[in-house]
Every structure is written in structure tokens, then in C-alpha cells.
C-alpha positions, 0 to 999 in steps of 0.5 A: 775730531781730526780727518784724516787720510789713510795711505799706503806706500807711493812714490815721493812725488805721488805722495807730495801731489797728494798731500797739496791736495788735501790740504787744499780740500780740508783735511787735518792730516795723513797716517802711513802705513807700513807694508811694501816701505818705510813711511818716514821718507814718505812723511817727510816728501808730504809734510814739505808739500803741505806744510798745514797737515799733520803725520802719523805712522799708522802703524810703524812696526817696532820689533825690527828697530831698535827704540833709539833708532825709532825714536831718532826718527821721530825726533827728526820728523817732529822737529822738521815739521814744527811738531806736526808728527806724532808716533803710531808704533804696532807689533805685526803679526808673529809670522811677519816678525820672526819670518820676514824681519827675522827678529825675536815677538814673543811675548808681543804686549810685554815687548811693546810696553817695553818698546814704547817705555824705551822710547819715551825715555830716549825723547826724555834724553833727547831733551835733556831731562835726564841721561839715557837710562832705561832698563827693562825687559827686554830693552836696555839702553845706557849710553848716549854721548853728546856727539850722537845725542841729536840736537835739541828742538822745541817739539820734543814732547812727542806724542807715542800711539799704538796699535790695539785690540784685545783686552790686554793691549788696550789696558797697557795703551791706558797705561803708557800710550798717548793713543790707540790706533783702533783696527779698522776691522771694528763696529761700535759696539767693540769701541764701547763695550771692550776697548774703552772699559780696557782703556779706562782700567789701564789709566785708573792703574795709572792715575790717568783719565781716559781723556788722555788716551786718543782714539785714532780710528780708520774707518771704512767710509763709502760714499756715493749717492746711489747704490751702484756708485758705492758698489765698487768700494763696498766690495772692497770693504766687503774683502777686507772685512772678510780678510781680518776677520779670518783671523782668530784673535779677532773673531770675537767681534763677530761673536759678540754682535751674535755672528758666532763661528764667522771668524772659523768659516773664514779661515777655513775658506782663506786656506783652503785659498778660496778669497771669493768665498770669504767674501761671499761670507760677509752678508750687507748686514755685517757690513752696516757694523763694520763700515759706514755706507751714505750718501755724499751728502749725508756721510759727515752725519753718519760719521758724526752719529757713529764716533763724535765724542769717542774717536779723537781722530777719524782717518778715510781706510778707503778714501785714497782708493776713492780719490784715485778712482776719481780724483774729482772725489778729492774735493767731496771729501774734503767737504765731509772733512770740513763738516766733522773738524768744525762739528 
């Protein structure tokens, strides 16, 4: 397994400082989300101060990019990182898509299929394999002269991840994705009992093997060799398990490991405004399924145990958190980094 940081949007030099830094520590690579900015300046500011890590987009958002203008992007950050990037592309929530970006969602998994295929064909142009040609759905793409064509390089095989979490979306990532960027919002039993049998059915449609298809899993990990050390980010874990839970499509998850109506008292409480009841919903029980608390020391094992020979990358949701609490936690992290790589 890979290890991984998860980070939000910073400034250029912020984000520089902390890529030296974990790639001194021992880590393999950074994801960016996309919330309050864009994370490809931030991608290129991290892989010119590290030039060892690897980069993700987890996830970009697709729907308000054209594919060629997305795939131009990667293009460009993979050949100036000596094809040290890969993909991560998700579809948002309908709200944020028609309201905020104010362009077309549904239906979200058909789209993103399309998106992702509209993609893989402009890198196929791009390498000059064959001429721009894609015609689908909802994305057609014909047109791509050699003076907009963008220059050749040899780290054009670019690897295309997306977001998933039901049925559907897990089958169509076995199908046409490269990987999955797993909601952190998950316990094991989701990974083995729901999403890999969904994945597997995608690559059987495909004639592809499961092993083609990499598990990307943030993970709410909260070190600390007390219980009071590990409070302040456990609360944190608490909030937000509290936060995606409310959300209907992913109340299933409560359902199955028998915490039935959770995701309803949730959302009751989230409209009703009330975030500290929310939180109070999510009992220590829930939270050994939904995040990994340990000591120090033993936080490499319990990783290991939890997703060795599931997850292909294990990305740290609240270790920039920890690390900027204190910046001393950089190097502990680090240590896990090093055990589970080598594992």
C-alpha cells in the first residue's frame, strides 16, 4: 500500500512547505480535494517542492469542465511531474452542480461514465493514437488540429479514478475507472460486502480482473498514546461521521451494521440546525467502524489489519489537521508511513 495525505485548499507556499515535509517524513503522495479552489496550481506548487510524491485529485469535480479541458490539465500536470499524477474525478452533489456551478447533473452515473470515457479518449488523441473521436451521450468531441493539440510526452498513460459509493457507480468504476476514490465515510464490512462484489461485477461485464481497479481510501486515522491526546481529533471524526451520515443515499451504512434509522435522526437534526445534536448521535461504538483510533505505536498494525490486501492507497482525512495542531506529529506520521509502504 501507498500513504498518503489528504489536503484542503491552501496557499502555494503553504502547500510547498508541506509537501518538503512529507516527503522528507516518508510519505508516497498527496490528494487534493476541491472545495473553496481548484487543486491543480496547488498540485503543481507540491510536486515542484517534492519532486519524489505523487498526486491525486480527490476528487476534481467533472460536470463544470468540459472532458477536454480536464484532460488538457492532467495532461500537463503529468508530463511536468515525470508522471507522478493520476485522475480523481467525482460528480458533487446536485445542489452544488445546478446551483453553484450552474450546469446540467442528471443523471449523475450515466454523465460521469460518459465524462470519464470522453477523457480517456482525448489522452488517446493527445498520444496520438488515433483522432479525437468520441460520441456519447451526453459529450461529444470531434475536433482537435495539431496546433491546439498539446505536445507529446511519455507519461501520457494517465491513470482515471472516480468517486463511488453505491451499487451503480461502483459497478461502472469496474467497468471503465482506473480507480475508486472510497468515501471516507465507510467501515469494512461496506468495502467487502458492497463495494468490492460491485466492482468485481463491473470488471467481470468488462473483461477485466478486480486487480485492475485501485481502492483509494481516506481514512479517518486518530493517533495519540492517551485518550485524552486523541480527543480533540476524534471529535472531529465524530462531526463528521455525524455530517455524512445525514445524507440519505449513505444511510445504508448505518442499516447494515444494525444502527437502523441513524441516517433519518441525522438529518432531522441537521435541518433542524442543531450540529452539536448530530454529533451527540454518533456513539464510541459507531466510531470503532467508521474511524481507526490507536496509539502511536500501534497505529501502522491497526491500518494494516484493517485494509492490507484491500486498499491500494491509504490516504491520512485528518492528518494535515494533526500535523497542523503539531507540526512535531509530521515525523510520527511519517513513521506509520514507512511501516505500512514497507508492509
Amino acid at each position: 500500500m501507498r500513504f498518503d495525505l489528504m489536503m484542503a485548499g491552501r496557499t502555494w507556499e503553504h502547500t510547498a512547505r508541506m509537501a518538503r515535509d512529507l516527503e522528507a517524513a516518508g510519505f508516497s503522495g498527496m490528494v487534493f480535494t476541491e472545495q473553496t479552489q481548484a487543486p491543480w496550481m496547488s498540485i503543481a506548487a507540491a510536486s515542484i517542492a517534492a519532486p519524489t510524491l505523487e498526486f491525486s485529485t480527490g476528487i476534481a469535480v467533472a460536470f463544470p469542465r468540459s472532458p477536454i479541458i480536464t484532460a488538457g490539465l492532467a495532461w500537463e500536470l503529468a508530463e511536468n511531474t515525470g508522471g507522478r499524477f493520476r485522475l480523481g474525478l467525482g460528480s458533487q452533489v446536485k445542489a452544488h452542480i445546478e446551483r453553484r456551478y450552474g450546469v446540467e447533473f442528471d443523471p449523475p452515473g450515466p454523465r460521469l461514465r460518459d465524462y470519464v470515457e470522453a477523457v480517456k479518449a482525448c489522452f488517446r488523441a493527445f498520444r496520438g493514437e488515433e483522432p479525437l473521436a468520441h460520441e456519447g451521450p451526453y459529450y461529444t468531441l470531434s475536433l482537435l488540429p495539431a496546433m491546439w493539440a498539446p505536445r507529446r510526452h511519455p507519461h501520457g498513460d494517465i491513470k482515471v479514478d472516480i468517486s463511488a459509493v453505491g451499487p451503480w457507480m461502483c459497478r461502472m468504476a469496474g467497468e471503465v475507472a482506473d480507480g475508486i476514490h472510497v468515501h471516507p465515510f465507510h467501515s469494512v464490512p461496506y468495502l467487502h460486502d458492497r463495494l468490492l462484489p460491485a466492482v468485481i461485477e463491473g470488471t467481470g461485464r468488462a473483461g477485466r480482473d478486480v486487480s485492475d481497479v485501485d481502492l483509494i481510501v481516506p481514512v479517518m486515522a486518530i493517533p495519540g498514546d492517551t485518550p485524552e491526546l486523541r480527543s480533540d481529533l476524534l471529535e472531529k471524526a465524530r462531526a463528521r461521521i455525524a455530517f455524512y451520515g445525514s445524507t440519505k443515499n449513505y444511510g445504508f451504512q448505518f442499516d447494515d451494521l444494525g444502527f437502523e434509522g441513524t441516517s433519518a435522526r441525522l438529518n432531522e437534526r441537521l435541518k433542524a440546525g442543531d450540529v452539536a445534536g448530530m454529533t451527540a448521535l454518533i456513539t464510541d461504538e459507531m466510531l470503532e467502524y467508521f474511524a481507526v483510533a490507536a496509539p502511536w505505536d500501534d497505529m501502522a498494525d491497526a491500518l494494516l489489519n484493517r485494509y492490507q490486501g484491500v486498499a491500494s492507497r491509504l490516504v491520512m482525512y485528518l492528518g494535515e489537521e494533526s500535523i497542523e495542531a503539531d507540526p512535531s506529529d509530521a515525523g510520527r506520521w511519517g513513521e506509520i508511513a514507512r511501516a505500512v509502504t514497507a508492509a
